[in-house]
ZASE-249869 format. One record per residue (C-alpha): x, y, z; residue number from 1. Coordinates in nm, 2 decimals, padded with zeros to 4 digits, m for minus. Layout:
<rs>
X; Y; Z; NUM .
...
</rs>
This chain:
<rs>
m03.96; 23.71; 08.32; 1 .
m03.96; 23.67; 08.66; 2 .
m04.24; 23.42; 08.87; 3 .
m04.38; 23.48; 09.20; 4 .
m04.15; 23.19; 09.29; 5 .
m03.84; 23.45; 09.24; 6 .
m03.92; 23.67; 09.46; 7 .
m03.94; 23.39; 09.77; 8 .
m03.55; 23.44; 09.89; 9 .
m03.58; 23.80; 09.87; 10 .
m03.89; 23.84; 10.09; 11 .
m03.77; 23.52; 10.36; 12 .
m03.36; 23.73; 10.32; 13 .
m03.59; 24.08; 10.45; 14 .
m03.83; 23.88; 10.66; 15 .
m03.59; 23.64; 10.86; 16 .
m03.30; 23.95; 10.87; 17 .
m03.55; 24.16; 11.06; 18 .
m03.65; 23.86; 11.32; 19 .
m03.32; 23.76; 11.39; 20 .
m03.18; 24.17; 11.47; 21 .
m03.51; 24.21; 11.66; 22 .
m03.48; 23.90; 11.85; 23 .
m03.16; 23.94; 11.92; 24 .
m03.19; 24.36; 12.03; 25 .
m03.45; 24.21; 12.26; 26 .
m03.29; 23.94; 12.43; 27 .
m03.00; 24.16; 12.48; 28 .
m03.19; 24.47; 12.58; 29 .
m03.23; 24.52; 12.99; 30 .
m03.54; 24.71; 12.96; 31 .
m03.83; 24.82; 12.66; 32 .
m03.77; 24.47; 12.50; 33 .
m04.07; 24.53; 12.25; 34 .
m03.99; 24.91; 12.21; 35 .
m03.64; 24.80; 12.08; 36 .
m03.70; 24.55; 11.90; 37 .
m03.96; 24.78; 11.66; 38 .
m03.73; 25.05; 11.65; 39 .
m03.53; 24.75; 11.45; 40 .
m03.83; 24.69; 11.26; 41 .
m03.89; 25.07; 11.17; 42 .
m03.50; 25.09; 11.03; 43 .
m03.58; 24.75; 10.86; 44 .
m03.85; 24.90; 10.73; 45 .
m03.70; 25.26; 10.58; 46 .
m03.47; 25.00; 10.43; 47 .
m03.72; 24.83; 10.27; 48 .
m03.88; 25.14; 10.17; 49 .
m03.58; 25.29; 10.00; 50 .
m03.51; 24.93; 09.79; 51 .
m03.87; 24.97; 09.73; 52 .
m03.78; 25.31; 09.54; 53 .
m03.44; 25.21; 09.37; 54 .
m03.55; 24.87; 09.24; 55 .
m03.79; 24.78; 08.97; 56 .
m04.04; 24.50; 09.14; 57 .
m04.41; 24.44; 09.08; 58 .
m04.68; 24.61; 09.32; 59 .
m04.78; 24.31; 09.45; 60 .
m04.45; 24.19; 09.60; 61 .
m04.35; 24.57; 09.73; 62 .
m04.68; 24.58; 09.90; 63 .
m04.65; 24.22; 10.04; 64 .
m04.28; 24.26; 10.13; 65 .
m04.32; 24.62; 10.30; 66 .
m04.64; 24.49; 10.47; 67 .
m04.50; 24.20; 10.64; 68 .
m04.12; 24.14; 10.60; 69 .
m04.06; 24.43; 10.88; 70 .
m04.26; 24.49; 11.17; 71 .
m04.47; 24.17; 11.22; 72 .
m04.13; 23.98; 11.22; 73 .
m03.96; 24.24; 11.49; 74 .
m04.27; 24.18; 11.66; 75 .
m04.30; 23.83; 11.67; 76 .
m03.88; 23.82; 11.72; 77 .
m03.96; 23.98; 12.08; 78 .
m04.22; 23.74; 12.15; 79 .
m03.97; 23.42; 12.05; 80 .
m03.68; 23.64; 12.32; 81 .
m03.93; 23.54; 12.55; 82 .
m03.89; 23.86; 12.81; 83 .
m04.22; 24.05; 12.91; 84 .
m04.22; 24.39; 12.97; 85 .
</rs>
């Protein structure tokens, strides 16, 4: 019963949860700002993977949440912390 408009909060709580621990693990991190700020991503990411498993979803949403609710948002998070390598 569920519409594609149902499944917006979940992806934006995954998306915007990832940017804001990368961005943060960045702009605290003294060195490897992008490095750490993945690694977020990648545990992110096995999260995602495991509700993937547990919880019934359609294909279409697990493909476009594990695709780009993880590590294009750490990545873009260390770009907004603004520190270069």
């Amino acid at each position: 019963l569920f519409e594609p408009k149902h499944f917006l909060f979940p992806f934006l709580a995954h998306a915007l949860g990832t940017l804001a621990g990368a961005f943060l693990t960045a702009r605290l991190a003294v060195t490897n700002h992008l490095r750490l700020a993945l690694l977020i991503g990648v545990f992110f990411l096995i999260g995602g993977s495991v509700m993937v498993a547990m919880l019934p979803s359609p294909l279409w949403f697990s493909v476009v949440d594990l695709a780009l609710a993880y590590l294009p948002m750490a990545w873009l998070g260390a770009r907004l912390a603004g520190k270069k390598q």
